[in-house]
N, C-alpha and C positions, 0 to 999 in steps of 0.2 A: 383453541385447544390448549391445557391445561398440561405442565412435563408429563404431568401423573400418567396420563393417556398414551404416552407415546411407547410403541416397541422398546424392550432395552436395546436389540440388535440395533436401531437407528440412534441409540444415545452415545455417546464417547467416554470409552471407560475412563474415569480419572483416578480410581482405583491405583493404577500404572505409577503417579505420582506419589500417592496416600492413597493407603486402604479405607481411611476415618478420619473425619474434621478433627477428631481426639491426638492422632498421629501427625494432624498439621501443625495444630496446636503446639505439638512437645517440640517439631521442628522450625520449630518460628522462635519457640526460646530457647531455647541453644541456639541458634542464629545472634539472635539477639544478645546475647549473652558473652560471644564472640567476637564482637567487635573491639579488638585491639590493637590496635598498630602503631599505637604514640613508641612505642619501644624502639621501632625500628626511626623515627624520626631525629633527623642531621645526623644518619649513619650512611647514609645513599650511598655517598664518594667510596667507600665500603663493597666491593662485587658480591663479598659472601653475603653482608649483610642484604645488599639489596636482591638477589636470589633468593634468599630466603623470605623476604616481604614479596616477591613475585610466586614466589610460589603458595605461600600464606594466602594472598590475595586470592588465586587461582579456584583453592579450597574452599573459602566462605564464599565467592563469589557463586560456584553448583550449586551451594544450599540454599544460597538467598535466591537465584533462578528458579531454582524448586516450587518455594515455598509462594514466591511471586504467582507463576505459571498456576497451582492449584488453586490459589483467590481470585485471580482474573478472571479461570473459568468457570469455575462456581461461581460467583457473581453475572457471569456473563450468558448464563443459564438461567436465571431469573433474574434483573435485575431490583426488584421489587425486596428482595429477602434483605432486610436488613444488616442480619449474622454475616454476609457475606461480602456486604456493603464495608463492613466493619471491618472483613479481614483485607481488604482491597485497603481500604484507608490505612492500616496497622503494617502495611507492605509498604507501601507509600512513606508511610515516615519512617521503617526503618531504613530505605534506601536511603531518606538524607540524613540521616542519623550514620548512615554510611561513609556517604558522600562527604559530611563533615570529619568526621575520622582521617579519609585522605585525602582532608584537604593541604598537609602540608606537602604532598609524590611531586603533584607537577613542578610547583616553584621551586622546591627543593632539587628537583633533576634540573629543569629549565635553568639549575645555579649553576648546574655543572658544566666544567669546560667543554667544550666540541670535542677537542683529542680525547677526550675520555667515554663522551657517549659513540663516540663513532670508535672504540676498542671494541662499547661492549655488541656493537650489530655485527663487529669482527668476531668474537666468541662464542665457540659453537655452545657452549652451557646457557648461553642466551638466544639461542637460535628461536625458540618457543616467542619470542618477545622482539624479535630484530626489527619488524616493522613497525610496531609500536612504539621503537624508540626512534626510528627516522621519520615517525610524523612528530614525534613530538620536538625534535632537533627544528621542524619546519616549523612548529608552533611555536617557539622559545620569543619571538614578538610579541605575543599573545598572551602572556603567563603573567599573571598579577603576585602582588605579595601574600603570601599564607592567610596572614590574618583577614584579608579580602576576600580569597577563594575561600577561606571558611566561612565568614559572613553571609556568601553566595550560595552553599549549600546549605547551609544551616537554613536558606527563604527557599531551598528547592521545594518543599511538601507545597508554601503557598504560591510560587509560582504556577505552581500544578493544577493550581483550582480550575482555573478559565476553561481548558479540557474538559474538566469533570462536571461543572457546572455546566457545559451543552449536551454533553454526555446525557446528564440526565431531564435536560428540558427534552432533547430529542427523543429519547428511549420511554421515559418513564410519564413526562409532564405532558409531552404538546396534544396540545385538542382535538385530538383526529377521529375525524365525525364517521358515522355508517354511511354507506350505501348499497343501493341494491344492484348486486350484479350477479347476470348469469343466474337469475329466477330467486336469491336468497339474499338477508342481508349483512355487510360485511363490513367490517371495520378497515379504513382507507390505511392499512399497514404499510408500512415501509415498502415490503414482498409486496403486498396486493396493490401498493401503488403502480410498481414496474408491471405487473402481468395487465394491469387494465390498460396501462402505457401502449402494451402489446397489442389490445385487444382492436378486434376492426371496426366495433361500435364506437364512431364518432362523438357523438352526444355522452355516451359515456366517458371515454376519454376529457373532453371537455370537462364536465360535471366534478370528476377527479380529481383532476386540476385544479379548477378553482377553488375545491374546499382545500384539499391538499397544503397549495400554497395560501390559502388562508390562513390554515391554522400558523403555520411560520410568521404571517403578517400581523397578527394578531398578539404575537410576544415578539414582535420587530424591536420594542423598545430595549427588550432583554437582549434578545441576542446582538443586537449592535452595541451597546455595553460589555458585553463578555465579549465578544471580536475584538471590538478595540483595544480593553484590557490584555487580553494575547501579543496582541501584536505591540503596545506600549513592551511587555515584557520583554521582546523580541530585540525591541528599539533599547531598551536598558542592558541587556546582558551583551549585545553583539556593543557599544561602548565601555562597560564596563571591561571587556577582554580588547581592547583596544582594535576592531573592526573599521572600515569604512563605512560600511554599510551591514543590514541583517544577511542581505544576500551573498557577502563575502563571508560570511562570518557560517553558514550554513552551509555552502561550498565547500568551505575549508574542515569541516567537521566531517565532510565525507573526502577529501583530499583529491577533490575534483577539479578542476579548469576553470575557470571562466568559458574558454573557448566553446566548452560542450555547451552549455546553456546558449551561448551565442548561435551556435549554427542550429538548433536545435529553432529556435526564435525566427530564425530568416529562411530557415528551409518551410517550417508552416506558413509564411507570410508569402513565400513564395505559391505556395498550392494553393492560395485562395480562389483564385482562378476556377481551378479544376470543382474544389469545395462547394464554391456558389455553384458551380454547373448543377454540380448533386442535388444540391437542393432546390434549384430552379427544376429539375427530371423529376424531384419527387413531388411538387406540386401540380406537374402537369401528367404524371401518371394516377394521381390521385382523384384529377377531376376541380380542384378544388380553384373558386375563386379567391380565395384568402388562403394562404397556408401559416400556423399556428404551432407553434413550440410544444402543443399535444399532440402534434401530426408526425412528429417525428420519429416516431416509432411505431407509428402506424404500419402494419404488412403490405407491403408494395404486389406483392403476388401470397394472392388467396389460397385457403386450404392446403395448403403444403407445410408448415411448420409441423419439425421435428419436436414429437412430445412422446417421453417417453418416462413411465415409472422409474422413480431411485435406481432400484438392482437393475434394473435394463441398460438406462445409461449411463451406469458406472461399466458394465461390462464394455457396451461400445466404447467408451473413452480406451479402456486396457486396450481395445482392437486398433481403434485408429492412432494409439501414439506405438506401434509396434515398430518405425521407424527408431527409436530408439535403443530399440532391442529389448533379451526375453529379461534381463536380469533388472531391467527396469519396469518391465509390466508385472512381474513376481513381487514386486515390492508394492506397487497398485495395488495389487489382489489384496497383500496382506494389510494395507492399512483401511479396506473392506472389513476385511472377515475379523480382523483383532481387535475392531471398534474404535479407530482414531478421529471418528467422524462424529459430529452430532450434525442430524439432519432436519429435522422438523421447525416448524416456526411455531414458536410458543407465545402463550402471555407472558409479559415482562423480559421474553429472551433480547439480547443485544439484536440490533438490528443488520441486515448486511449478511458478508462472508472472509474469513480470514482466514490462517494459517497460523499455527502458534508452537511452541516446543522449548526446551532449554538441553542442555547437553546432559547426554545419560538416562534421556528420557526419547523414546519415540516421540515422532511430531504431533500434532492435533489439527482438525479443521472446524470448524463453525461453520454452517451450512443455514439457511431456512432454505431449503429447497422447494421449489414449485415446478411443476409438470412443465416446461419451455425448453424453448433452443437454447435459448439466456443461461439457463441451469446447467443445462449439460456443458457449453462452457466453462459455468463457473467450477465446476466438479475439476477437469481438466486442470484449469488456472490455480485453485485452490493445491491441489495435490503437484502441481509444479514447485511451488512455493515447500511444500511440505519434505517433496525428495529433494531438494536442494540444500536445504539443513539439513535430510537426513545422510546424503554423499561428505558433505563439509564437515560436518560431525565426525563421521566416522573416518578421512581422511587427513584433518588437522587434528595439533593437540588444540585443548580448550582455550588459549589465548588467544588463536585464530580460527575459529571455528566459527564465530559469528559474521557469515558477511555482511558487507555495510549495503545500507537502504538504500543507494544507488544502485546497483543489481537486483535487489528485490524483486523488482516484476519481470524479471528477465526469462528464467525458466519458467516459472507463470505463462508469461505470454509463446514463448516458444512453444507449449502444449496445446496452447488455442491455436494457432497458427497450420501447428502439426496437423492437430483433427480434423479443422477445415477443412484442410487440403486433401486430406485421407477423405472427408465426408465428398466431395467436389468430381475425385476420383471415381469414388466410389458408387456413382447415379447416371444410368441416360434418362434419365427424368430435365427434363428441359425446363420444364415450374421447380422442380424442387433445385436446380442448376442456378435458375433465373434469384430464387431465396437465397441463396449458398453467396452467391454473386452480390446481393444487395448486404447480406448478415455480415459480409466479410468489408465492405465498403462502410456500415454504421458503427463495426468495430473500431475500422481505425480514425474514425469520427470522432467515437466518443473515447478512446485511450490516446491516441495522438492530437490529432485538433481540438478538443476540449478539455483533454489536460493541459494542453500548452493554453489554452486562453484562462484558463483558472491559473496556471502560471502566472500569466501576465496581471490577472486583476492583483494578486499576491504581492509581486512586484509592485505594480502602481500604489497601492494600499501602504505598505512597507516604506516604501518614499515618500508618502506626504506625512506619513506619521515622522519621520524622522526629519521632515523638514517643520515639525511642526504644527502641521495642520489637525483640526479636528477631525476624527473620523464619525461625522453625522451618519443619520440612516440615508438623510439622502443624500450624502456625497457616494457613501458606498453604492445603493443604487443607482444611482446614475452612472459613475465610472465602470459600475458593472456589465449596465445597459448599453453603456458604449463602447466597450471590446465586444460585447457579442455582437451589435452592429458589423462592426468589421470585419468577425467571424464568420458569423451567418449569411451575410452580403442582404437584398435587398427583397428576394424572393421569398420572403418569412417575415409575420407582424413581429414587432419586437415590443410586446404587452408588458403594463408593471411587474404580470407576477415573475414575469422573467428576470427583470431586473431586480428581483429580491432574491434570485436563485442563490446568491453566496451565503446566504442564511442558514443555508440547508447542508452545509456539506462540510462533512465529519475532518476530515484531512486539512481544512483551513487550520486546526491548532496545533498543526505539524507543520511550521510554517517551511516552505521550496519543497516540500514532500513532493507534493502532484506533478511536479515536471518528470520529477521518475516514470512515472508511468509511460509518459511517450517517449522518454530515450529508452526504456525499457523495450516498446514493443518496435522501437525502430532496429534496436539490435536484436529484437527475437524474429523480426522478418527477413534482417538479412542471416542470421544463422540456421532459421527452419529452411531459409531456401539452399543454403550448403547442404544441410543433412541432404533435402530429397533430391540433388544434382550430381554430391560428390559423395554422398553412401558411408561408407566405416570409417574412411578418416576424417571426415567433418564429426561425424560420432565421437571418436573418440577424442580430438580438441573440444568437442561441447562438453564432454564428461573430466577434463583436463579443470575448466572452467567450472563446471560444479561442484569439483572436489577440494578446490581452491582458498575458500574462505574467506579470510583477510590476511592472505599470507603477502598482497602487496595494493597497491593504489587500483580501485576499481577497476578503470581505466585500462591500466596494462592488464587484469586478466579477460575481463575482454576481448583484448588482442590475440588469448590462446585459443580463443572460438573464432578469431579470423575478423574482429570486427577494432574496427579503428573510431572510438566518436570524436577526436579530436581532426580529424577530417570527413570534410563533407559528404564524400562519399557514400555512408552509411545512409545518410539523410535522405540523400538524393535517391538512393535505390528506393527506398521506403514509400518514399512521395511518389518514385514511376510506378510502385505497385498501386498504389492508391487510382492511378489515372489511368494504366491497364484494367486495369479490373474494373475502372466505369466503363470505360470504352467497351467492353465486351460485353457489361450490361444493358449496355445503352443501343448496343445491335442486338439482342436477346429479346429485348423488349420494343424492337423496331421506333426507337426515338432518332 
């Protein structure tokens, strides 16, 4: 399907942003044209002066957000247009063109005495900025000489490439063959990969598969070239700032622990137990003498999957997240009815589903929606993400207003979590129980246990490059194939194309992104299970927590939703949900 074809009501006004690429245009120069800050440089030590470069900053930073936010998704609405291709690149280099501009802030602050940066987190005129100046007091190890940090941005645009270049092998380039399914024939999309994934035709699934991960094998040589190129980058910038490693160096940019990734590592490692069980049940519920990495999302219990049109299951979502209350499903509605959504799967659209927005502007979602359980989820998750910047927005001023990518999935996943439970409540249907029970078990499979082992490959990868090592195709396959070993356990063939699975997956060039996902939905399990036990005042600590921003270290706002990840605790409840919930499946399904 072609945009042209699509309803407006299912497209995402971007209007909202810019009425007219004419209107983007004239805001991209004066953007551009604004970039001034040498004035305020070796005035720092200076409070007026440096107030007034904070709040300068403040100003151009909205318009460049703007201007950013309407090329990403125009672009990301067809990739293929090259107008747009163009503004996305013209974005790109004016951010470092930015980035160079202040590149003298940090070294310059970073010169300044402690007595003096710890006056100004004491002064309420800097209260908009208190925490930004106590991570950077924590950074002050970390902070190179001016003429270095400008060096380093001034290479930001080409740093950037590696991203952009899979970007478009995945979106735009890879060879993704027809097949026929479900009587017609159909291009193995991204979307239509998952839904066959779903589907209970074996053979098909199989077939899938193998072209699927063909095609990635097929420009294996490309993409392990751009991977390693990433992660070389990764291995250059975390020495250049004086790191031990990338993974310290990625941590500390979100002003996180070690400890959290650590328990986060030994609490999965601990469930494998339970894990291989799952997967040894769905081998032996399936009948199967070999069980197969396209089995895995095979339907464990037949005909019962929740499939419901767009407007249907946007409405049930508003129903079942009603624990939250009315003044958050009114805001559901409206980002419905005012068009924040694009829904349909196009030619050349990005592939996937996100969340996007900048201050001053309502959020936006990117959807390809397909008729599945999976969808309606992702609807959920998606607009988790969306009212979470849109609370923070409206309850910080704009320097804290963006939380950091460590929370990200947090209200996302609290939404999914929500719904199931609502949907679980909500059936004496005993198959559709027995589904509820399995969808909730392969959730936390594929957000917990498979985020943390795509973790771990990230990890592993990230250390041989920095010790050195080549990153071949097949070393990466191999090291890949052999964490999912460990993973999967021994119930599941563990086939090449498996082992080429890092090839394929978008977030590798955000490198320690994906661990977020599973401390995200370990703290959205144990917060969904406040709300439905402890009622308005888990509410209102969760909404404490949403309105929060970056007004302090992840970590402690967390703590205002009741959740602690620097002890085990959080972990551990997470994992007994994962092995409750077999266990009940496991007597449901008489195993």
């Amino acid at each position: 399907m072609e945009r042209n074809q699509v309803e407006k009501r299912y497209t995402w006004n971007t209007d909202d942003i810019f009425p007219s690429d004419e209107e983007w245009e004239k805001a991209f120069d004066e953007a551009e044209k604004s970039i001034d800050f040498g004035s305020y440089a070796g005035k720092l030590g200076d409070k007026t002066q440096l107030l007034a470069l904070l709040r300068a900053n403040d100003e151009f930073s909205k318009k460049v957000e703007r201007v950013f936010l309407y090329a990403s998704m125009k672009h990301d609405e067809d990739t293929r247009v090259s107008k747009y291709t163009a503004y996305d690149s013209k974005c790109s280099a004016l951010i470092a063109k930015y980035s160079a501009a202040m590149a003298f802030f940090e070294p310059e602050m970073a010169a300044q005495s402690e007595e003096y940066l710890n006056s100004l987190v004491a002064d309420k005129d800097f209260s908009d900025y208190d925490y930004m100046i106590k991570t950077l007091i924590k950074r002050k190890p970390h902070v190179i000489p001016e003429d270095q940090e400008r060096l380093i941005a001034m290479s930001g645009e080409m740093l950037g490439t590696f991203s952009e270049i899979f970007s478009m092998i995945d979106n735009a380039d890879l060879p993704l063959p027809e097949i026929e399914f479900e009587g017609e024939k159909v291009k193995i999309s991204h979307g239509m990969y998952g839904l066959i994934m779903h589907s209970s035709d074996r053979e098909k699934r199989k077939e899938a598969y193998e072209k699927y991960y063909g095609a990635y094998e097929s420009l294996l040589n490309t993409i392990t070239s751009t991977y390693y190129g990433n992660v070389k980058k990764d291995v250059f910038l975390s020495r250049a700032y004086k790191y031990n490693s990338c993974l310290e160096r990625a941590l500390s940019s979100e002003d996180v622990d070690e400890k959290v990734y650590r328990n986060l590592l030994e609490a999965v490692k601990d469930s494998f137990p339970a894990m291989h069980r799952y997967i040894a049940d769905r081998k032996k519920i399936l009948g199967y003498d070999k069980l197969y990495f396209y089995d895995v999302y095979a339907p464990l219990v037949s005909d019962v999957e929740v499939k419901m049109p767009y407007d249907e299951a946007y409405k049930y979502v508003i129903k079942g997240l009603a624990p939250l209350g009315k003044e958050y499903q009114a805001l559901l509605k409206r980002g419905h009815d005012e068009r924040w959504i694009d829904v349909e799967e196009t030619e050349g659209k990005r592939s996937g589903a996100y969340s996007t927005g900048c201050f001053g502007v309502h959020p936006y979602v990117l959807l390809n929606y397909k008729p599945t359980t999976s969808d309606i989820f992702t609807i959920a998750h998606e607009m988790g993400h969306s009212l979470h910047t849109y609370f923070s927005s409206h309850n910080q001023p704009y320097a804290k207003s963006d939380y950091k990518i460590f929370v990200a999935e947090v209200a996302s996943t609290v939404n999914e979590v929500l719904l199931l439970k609502f949907m679980l409540s909500d059936t004496n249907d005993i198959n559709l129980r027995k589904y509820l029970l399995n969808y909730y078990l392969d959730t936390i499979r594929a957000t917990l246990h498979r985020q943390t082992m795509f973790a771990e490959f990230e990890y592993e990868a990230h250390t041989l490059a920095e010790k050195g090592e080549p990153l071949t195709k097949e070393l990466l396959c191999e090291t890949y194939g052999r964490i999912g070993k460990e993973y999967y356990g021994d119930a599941i063939e563990h086939d090449f194309h498996i082992s080429c699975e890092w090839a394929r997956i978008p977030h590798f060039y955000r490198a320690f992104y994906v661990y977020k996902y599973a401390t995200g939905i370990t703290a959205a399990i144990n917060i969904a299970h406040r709300i439905l036990t402890e009622g308005e005042t888990a509410v209102k600590d969760y909404f404490k927590f949403l309105s929060s921003g970056s007004s302090s270290d992840p970590v402690s706002l967390l703590r205002l939703a009741g959740v602690d990840l620097e002890s085990k605790q959080p972990f551990a409840f997470a994992m007994k949900e994962f092995g409750d919930t077999l266990a009940e499946f496991e007597k449901l399904m008489n195993l």
